[in-house]
C-alpha positions, -999 to +999 in steps of 0.1 A: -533+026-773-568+037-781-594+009-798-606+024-834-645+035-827-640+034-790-618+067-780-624+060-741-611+023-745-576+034-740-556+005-726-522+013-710-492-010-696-504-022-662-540-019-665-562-049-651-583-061-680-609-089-688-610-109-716-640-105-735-635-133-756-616-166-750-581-161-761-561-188-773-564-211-737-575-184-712-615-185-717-637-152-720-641-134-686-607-142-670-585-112-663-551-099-657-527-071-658-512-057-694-476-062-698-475-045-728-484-034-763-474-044-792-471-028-826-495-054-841-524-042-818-520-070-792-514-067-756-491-092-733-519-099-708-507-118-680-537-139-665-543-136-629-580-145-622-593-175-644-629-186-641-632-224-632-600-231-652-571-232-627-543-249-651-538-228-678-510-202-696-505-174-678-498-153-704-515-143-734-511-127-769-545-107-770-560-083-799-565-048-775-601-048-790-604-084-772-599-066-737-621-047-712-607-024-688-616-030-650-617+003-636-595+011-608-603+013-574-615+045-561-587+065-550-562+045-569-544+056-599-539+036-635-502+027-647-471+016-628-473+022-593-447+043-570 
């Protein structure tokens, strides 16, 4: 899915992503790995790091536009792995 006005913001299923914003109990700045996309323009963002907030949902409804790709590792690739 590409972001309107941002054509390199593509997110894909299993990209790690931060938060930009705080979504629904998962605060701005934590980050996880999309499940999926959804026709409405959200992702299923299952939270994995969480910044001083150890109790919380692990999975969130987020708008795509909410989310900031974390680049992967050098010499690793995006998407599902082998």
């Amino acid at each position: 899915m590409v972001v309107e006005g941002c054509p390199a913001h593509e997110i894909v299923p299993f990209d790690k992503v931060e938060l930009t914003e705080a979504i629904e109990s998962a605060p701005a700045g934590a980050s996880g790995t999309v499940l999926d996309l959804l026709d409405d323009g959200a992702a299923i963002v299952e939270i994995s790091a969480l910044p001083l907030e150890p109790i919380l949902d692990r999975l969130v409804f987020a708008p795509v536009d909410k989310l900031r790709r974390i680049p992967a590792a050098p010499g690793k690739s995006r998407g599902v792995a082998a």
